[in-house]
VOPA-947795 format. One line per 10 residues: number of its first residue (from 1); their letters; for each residue x, y, z of N, C-alpha, C, CB. Coordinates in pm, 1 decimal. Glycine has a CB too. Layout:
NUM	A	X Y Z X Y Z X Y Z X Y Z ~ ...
This chain:
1	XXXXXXXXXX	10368.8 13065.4 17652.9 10301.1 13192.3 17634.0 10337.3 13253.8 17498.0 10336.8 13288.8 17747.8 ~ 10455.7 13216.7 17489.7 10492.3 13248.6 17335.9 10430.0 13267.5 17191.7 10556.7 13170.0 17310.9 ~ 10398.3 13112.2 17210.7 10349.4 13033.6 17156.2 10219.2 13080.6 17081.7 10342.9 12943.4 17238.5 ~ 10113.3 13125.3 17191.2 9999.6 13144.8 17222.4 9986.0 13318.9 17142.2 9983.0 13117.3 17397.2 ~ 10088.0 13382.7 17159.9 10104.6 13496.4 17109.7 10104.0 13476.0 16958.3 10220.6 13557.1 17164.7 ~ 10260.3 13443.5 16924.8 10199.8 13389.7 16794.4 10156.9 13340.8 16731.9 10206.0 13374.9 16750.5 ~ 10052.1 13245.8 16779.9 9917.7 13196.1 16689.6 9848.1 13270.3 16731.8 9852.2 13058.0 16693.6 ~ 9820.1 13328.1 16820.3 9747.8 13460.2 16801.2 9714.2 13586.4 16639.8 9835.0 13531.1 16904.9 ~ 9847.5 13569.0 16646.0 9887.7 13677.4 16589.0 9882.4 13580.1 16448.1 10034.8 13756.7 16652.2 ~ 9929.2 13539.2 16436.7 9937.8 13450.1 16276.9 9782.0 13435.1 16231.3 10017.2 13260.0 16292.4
11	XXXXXXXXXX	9699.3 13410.0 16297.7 9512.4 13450.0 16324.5 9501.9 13533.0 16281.8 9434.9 13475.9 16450.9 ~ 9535.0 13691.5 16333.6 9496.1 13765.0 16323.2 9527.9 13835.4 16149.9 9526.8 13809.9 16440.5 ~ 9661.6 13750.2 16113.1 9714.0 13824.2 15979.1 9593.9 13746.3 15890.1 9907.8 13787.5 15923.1 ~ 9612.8 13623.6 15915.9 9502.6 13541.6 15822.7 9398.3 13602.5 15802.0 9453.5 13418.9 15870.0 ~ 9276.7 13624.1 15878.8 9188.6 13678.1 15896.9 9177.1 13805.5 15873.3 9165.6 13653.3 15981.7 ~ 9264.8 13868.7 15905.3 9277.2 14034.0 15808.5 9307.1 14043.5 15622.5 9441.8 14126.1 15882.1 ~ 9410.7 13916.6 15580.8 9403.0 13923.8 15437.7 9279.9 13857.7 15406.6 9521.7 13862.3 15365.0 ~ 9213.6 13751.6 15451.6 9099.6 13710.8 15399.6 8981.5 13816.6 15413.1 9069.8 13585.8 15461.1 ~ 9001.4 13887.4 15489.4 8835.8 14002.4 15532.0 8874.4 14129.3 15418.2 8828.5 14099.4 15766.0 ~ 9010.9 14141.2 15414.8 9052.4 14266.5 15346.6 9048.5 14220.6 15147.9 9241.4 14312.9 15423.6
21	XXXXXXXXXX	9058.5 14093.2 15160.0 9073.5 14054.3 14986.7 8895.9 14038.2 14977.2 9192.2 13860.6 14935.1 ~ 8819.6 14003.1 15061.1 8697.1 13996.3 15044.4 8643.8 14154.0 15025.1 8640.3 13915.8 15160.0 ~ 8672.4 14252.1 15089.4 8591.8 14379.9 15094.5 8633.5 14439.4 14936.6 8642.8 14493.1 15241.6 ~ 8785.2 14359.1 14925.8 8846.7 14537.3 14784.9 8743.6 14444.6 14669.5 9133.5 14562.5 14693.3 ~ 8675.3 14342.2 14658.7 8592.0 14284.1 14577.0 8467.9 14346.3 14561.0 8576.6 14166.2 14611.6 ~ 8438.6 14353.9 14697.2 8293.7 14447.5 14679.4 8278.5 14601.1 14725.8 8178.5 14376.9 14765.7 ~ 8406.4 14643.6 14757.6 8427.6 14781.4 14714.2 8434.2 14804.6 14597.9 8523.5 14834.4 14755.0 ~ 8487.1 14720.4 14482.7 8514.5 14775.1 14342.0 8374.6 14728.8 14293.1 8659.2 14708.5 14251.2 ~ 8285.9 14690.7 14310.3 8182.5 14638.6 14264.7 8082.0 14774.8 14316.2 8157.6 14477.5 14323.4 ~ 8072.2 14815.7 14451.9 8009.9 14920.3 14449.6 8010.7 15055.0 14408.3 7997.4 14922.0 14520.0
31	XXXXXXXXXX	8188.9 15055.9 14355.3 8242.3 15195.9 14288.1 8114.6 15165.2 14121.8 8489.4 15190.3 14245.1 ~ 8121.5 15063.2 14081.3 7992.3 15052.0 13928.3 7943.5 15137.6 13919.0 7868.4 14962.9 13914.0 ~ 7907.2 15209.4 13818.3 7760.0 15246.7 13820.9 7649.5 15115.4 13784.7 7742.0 15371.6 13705.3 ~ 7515.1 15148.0 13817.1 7407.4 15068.8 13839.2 7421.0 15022.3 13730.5 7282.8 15115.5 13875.1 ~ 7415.7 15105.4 13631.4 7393.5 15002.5 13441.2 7500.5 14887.4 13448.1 7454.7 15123.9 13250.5 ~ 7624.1 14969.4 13472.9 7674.9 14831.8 13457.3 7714.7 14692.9 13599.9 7809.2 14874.6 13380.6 ~ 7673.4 14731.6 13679.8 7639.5 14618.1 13788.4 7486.6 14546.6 13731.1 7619.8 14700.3 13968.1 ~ 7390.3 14626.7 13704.2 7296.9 14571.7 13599.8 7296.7 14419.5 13523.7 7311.9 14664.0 13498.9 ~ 7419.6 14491.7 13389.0 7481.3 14397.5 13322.4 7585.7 14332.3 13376.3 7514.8 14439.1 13221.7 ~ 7635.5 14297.1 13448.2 7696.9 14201.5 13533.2 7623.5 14061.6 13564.5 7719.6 14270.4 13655.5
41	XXXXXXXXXX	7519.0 14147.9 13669.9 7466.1 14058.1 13696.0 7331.4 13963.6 13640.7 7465.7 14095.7 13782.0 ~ 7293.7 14024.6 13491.3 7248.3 13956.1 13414.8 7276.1 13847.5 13357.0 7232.9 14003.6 13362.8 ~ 7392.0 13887.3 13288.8 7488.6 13801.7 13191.8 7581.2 13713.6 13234.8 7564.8 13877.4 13116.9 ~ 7649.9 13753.3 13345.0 7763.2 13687.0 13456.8 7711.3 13650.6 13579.8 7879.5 13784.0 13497.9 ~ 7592.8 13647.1 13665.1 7584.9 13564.8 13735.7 7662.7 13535.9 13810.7 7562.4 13498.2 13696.7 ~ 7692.6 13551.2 13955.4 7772.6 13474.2 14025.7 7894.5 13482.0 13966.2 7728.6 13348.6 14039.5 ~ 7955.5 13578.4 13934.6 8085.9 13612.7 13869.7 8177.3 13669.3 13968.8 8069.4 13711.6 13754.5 ~ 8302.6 13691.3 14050.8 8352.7 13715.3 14102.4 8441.7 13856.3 14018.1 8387.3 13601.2 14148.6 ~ 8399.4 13990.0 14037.3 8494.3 14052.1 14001.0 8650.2 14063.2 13992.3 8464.7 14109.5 14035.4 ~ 8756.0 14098.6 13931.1 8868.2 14092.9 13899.4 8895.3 14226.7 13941.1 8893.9 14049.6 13770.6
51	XXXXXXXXXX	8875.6 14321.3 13836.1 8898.3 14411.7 13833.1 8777.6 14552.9 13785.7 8998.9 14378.3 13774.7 ~ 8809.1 14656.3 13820.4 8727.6 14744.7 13761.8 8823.3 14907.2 13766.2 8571.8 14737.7 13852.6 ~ 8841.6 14920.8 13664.2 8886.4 15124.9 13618.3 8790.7 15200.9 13575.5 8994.2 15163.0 13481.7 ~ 8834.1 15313.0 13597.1 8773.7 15386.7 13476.2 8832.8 15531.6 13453.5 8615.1 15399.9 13496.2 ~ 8862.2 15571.9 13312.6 8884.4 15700.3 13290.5 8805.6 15816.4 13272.0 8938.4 15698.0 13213.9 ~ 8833.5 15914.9 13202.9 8708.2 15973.1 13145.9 8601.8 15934.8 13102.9 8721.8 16022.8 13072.8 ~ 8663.9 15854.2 12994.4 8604.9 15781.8 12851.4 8564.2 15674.4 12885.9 8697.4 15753.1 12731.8 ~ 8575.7 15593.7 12981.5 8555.7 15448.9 12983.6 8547.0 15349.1 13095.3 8642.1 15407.6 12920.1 ~ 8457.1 15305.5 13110.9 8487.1 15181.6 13199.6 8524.7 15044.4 13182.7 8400.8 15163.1 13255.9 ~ 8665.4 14962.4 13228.8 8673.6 14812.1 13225.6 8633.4 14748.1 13344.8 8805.7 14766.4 13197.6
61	XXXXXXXXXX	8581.1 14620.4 13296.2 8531.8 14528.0 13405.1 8592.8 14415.7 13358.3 8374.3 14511.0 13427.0 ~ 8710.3 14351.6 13467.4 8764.8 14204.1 13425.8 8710.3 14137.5 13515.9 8918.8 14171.8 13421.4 ~ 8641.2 14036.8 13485.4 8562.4 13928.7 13590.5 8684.9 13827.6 13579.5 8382.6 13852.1 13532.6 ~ 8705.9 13748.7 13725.9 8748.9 13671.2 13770.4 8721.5 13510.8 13631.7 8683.9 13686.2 13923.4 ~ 8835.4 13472.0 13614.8 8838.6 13378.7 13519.2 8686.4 13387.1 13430.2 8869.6 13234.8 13595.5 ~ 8691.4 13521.7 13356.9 8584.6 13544.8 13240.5 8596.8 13645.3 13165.0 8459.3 13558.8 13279.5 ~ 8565.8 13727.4 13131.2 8541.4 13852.8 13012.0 8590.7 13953.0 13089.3 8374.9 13893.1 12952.7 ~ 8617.2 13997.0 13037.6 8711.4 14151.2 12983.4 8576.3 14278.1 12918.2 8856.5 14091.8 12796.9 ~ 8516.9 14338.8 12995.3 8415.9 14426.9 12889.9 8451.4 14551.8 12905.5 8254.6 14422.0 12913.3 ~ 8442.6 14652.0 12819.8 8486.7 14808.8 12813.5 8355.3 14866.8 12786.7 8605.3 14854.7 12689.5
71	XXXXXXXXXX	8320.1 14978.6 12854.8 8179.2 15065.5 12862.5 8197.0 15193.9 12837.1 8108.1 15065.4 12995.1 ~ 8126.2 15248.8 12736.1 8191.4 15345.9 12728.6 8093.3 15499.9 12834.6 8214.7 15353.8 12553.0 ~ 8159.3 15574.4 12850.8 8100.7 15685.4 12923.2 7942.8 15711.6 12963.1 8138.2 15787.5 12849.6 ~ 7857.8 15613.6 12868.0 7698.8 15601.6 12876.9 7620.0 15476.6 12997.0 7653.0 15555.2 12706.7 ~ 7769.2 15439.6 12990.1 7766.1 15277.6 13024.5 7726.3 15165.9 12927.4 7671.9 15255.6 13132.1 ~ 7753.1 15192.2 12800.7 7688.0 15096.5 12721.8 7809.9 15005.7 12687.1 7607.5 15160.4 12593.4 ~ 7829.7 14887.5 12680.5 7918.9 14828.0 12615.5 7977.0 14820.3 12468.1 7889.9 14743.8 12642.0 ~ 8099.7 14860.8 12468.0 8182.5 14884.9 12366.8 8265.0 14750.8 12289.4 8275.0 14982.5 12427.4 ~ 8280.9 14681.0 12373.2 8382.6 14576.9 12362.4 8371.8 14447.8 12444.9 8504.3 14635.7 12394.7 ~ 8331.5 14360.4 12435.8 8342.9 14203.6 12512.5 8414.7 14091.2 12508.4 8256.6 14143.0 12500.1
81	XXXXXXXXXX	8549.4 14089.2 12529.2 8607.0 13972.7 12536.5 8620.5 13831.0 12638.5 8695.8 14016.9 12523.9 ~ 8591.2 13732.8 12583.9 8547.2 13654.6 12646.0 8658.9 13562.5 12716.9 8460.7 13601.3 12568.5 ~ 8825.6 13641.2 12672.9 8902.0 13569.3 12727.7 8919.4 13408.5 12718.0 8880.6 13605.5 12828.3 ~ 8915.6 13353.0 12580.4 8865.2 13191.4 12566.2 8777.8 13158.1 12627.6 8944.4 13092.4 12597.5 ~ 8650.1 13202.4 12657.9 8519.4 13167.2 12654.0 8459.5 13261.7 12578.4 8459.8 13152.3 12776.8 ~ 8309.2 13161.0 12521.2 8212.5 13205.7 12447.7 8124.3 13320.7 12497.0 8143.0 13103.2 12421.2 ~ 8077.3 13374.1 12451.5 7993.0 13481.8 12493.3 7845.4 13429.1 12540.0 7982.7 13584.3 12373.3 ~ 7759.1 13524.8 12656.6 7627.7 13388.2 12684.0 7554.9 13395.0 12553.5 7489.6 13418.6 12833.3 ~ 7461.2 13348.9 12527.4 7386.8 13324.5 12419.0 7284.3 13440.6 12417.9 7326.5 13183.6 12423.0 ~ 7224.8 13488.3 12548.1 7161.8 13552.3 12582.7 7168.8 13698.3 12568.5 7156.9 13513.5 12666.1
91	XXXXXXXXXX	7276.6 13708.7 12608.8 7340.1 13856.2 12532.4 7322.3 13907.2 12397.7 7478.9 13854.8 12527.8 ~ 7387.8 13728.9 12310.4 7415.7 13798.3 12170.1 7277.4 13828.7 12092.3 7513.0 13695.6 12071.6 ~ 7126.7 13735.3 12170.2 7007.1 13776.0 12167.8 6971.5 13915.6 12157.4 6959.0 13730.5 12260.9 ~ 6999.8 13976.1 12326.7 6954.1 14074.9 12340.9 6993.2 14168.8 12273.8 6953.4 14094.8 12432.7 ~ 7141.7 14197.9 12259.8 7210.8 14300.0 12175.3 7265.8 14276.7 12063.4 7298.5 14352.5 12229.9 ~ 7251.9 14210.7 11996.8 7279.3 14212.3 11841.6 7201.1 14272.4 11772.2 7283.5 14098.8 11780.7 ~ 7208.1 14296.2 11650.1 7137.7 14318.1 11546.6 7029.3 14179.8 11503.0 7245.4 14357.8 11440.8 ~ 6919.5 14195.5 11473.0 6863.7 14062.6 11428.7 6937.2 14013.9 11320.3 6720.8 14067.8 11389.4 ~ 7004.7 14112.1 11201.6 7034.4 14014.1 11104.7 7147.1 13976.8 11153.0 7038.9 14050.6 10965.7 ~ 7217.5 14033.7 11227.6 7347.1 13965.5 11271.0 7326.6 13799.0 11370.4 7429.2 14097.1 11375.8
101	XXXXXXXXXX	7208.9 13849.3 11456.0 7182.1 13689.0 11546.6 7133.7 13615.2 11463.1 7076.1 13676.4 11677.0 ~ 7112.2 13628.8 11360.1 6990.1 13582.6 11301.4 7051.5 13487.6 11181.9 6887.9 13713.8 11248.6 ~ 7208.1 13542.7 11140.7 7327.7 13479.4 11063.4 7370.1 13377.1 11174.4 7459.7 13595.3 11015.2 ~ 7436.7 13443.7 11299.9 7466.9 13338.8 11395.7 7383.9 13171.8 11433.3 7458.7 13422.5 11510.0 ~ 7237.6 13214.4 11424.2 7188.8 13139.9 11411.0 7169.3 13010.6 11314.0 7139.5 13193.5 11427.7 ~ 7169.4 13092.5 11148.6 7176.3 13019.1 11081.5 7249.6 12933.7 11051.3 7161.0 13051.1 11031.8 ~ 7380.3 13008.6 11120.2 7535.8 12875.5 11054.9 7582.8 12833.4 11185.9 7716.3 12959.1 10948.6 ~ 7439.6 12801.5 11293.4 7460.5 12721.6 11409.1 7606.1 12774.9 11501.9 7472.7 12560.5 11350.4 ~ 7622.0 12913.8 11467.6 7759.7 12962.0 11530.8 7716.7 13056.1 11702.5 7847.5 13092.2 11386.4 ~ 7593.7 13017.8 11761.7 7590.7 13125.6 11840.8 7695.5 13068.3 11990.2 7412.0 13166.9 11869.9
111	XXXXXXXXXX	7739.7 12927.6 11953.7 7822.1 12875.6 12064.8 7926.7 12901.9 12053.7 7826.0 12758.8 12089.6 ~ 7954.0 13015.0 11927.9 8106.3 13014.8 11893.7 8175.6 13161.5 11902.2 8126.1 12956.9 11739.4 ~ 8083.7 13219.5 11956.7 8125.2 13377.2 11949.2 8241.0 13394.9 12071.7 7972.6 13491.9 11980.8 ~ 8324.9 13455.8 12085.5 8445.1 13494.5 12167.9 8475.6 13597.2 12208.3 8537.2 13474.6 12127.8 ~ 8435.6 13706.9 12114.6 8442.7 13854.5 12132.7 8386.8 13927.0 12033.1 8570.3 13900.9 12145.8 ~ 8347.2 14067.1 12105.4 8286.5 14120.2 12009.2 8321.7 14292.6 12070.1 8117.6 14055.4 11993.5 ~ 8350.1 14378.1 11943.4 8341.4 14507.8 11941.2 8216.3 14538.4 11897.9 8436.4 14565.4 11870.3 ~ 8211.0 14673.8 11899.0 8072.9 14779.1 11857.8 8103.6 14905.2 11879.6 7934.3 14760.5 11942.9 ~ 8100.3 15011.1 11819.6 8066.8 15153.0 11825.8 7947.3 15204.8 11719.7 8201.9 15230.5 11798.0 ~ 7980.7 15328.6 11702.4 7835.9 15380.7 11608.5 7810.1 15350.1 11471.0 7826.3 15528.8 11595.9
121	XXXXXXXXXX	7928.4 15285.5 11422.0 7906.1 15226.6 11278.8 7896.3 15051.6 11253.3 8036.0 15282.8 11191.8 ~ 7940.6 14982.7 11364.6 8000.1 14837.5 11348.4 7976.7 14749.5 11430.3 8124.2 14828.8 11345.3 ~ 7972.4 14664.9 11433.3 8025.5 14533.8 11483.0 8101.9 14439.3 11420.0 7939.0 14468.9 11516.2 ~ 8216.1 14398.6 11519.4 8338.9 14292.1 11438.1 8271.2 14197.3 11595.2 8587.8 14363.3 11417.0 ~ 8266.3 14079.6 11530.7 8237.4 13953.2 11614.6 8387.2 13896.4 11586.3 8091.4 13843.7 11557.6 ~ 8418.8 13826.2 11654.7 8530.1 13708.9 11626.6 8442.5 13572.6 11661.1 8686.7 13724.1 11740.2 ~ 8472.1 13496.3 11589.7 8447.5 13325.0 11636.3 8532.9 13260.6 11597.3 8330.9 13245.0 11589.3 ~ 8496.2 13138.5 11620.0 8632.7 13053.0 11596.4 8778.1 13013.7 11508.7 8593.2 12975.9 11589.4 ~ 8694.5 13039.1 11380.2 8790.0 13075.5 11272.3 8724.2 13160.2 11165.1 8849.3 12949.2 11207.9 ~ 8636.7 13236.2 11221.2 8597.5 13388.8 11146.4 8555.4 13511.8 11209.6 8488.2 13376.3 11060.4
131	XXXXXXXXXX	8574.3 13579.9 11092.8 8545.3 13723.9 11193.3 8421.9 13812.2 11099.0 8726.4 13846.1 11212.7 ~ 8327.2 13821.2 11178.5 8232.6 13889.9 11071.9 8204.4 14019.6 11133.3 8089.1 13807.4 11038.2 ~ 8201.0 14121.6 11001.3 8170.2 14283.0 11035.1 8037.6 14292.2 10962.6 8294.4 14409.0 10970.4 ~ 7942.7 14341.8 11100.6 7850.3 14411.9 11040.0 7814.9 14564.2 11028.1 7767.9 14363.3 11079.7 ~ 7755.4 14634.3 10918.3 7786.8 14785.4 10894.1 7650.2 14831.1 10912.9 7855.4 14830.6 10741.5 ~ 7583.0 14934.8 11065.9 7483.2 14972.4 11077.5 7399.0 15021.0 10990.6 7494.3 15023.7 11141.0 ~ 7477.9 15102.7 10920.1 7419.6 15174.7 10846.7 7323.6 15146.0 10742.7 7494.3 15225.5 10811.2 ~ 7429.6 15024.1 10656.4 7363.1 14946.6 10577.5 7318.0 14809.2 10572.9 7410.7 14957.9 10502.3 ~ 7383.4 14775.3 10658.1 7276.1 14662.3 10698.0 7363.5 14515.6 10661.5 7109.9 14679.9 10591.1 ~ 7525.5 14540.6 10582.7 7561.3 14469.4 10532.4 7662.3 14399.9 10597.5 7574.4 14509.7 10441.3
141	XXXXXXXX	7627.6 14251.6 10594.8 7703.7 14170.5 10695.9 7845.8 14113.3 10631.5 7605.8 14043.0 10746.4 ~ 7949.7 14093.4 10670.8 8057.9 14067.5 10557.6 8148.9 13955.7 10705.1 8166.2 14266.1 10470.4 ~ 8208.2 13853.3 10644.9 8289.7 13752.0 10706.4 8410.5 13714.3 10623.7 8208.3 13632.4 10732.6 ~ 8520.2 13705.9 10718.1 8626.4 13635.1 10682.3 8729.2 13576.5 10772.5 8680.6 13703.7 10607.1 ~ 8805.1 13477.5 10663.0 8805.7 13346.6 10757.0 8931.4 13390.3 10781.5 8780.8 13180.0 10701.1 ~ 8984.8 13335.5 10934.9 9139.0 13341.3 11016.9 9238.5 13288.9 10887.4 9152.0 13209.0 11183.7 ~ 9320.3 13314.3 10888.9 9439.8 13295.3 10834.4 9491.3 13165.2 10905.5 9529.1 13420.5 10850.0 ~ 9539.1 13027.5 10803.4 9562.2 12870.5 10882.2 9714.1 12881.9 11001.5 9607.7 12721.5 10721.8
């Protein structure tokens, strides 16, 4: 009878951390706002959330073995790290600057992007062994290479 109790009970713990690690996943997924569950599930696909905060100023979203993104108060993305992966291709489409995708394109680098900032004046891309800033304002794209 013992026995029976505690496999009972050893059941019951199992089944409570597995139901309880499953819900705080899609509890933090429903705390989102829509824009950015939106972009989630555009870009990431079948992504298993990690994590999600937010302060005043900001929201982070760490996806489960993927990117790191920071949103800022509009929900717009501020920051994308890809955590040693590339960024989708699709993204750097949608939200880049044309002359900026449009460089990526040319020097066959859009498989190589890793991270990328942005606020109201900039974008700093990182890739593999460069980092290029582009300046809204003027339009002027500037790169330089990692240090060996």
């Amino acid at each position: 009878m013992k026995k029976i109790f505690d496999l009972t009970l050893l059941m019951l713990i199992f089944l409570s951390v597995t139901m309880c690690g499953g819900c705080s996943s899609n509890d933090l997924y429903g705390e989102m706002p829509r824009e950015i569950q939106s972009f989630i599930s555009q870009y990431y696909p079948n992504t298993q959330l990690y994590s999600f905060t937010y302060t005043d100023t900001s929201y982070t979203v760490i996806l489960k073995n993927g990117p790191t993104i920071v949103f800022d108060n509009n929900c717009k993305w501020t920051s994308i790290n890809g955590n040693g992966s590339t960024l989708p291709q699709t993204l750097l489409f949608d939200d880049f600057p044309p002359i900026l995708y449009n460089y990526l394109q040319e020097t066959e680098t859009t498989d190589q992007v890793f991270s990328v900032t942005r606020n109201s004046t900039k974008y700093v891309v990182e890739l593999l062994n460069t980092t290029l800033t582009y300046v809204i304002a003027t339009g002027d794209l500037s790169s330089s290479e990692a240090a060996p």
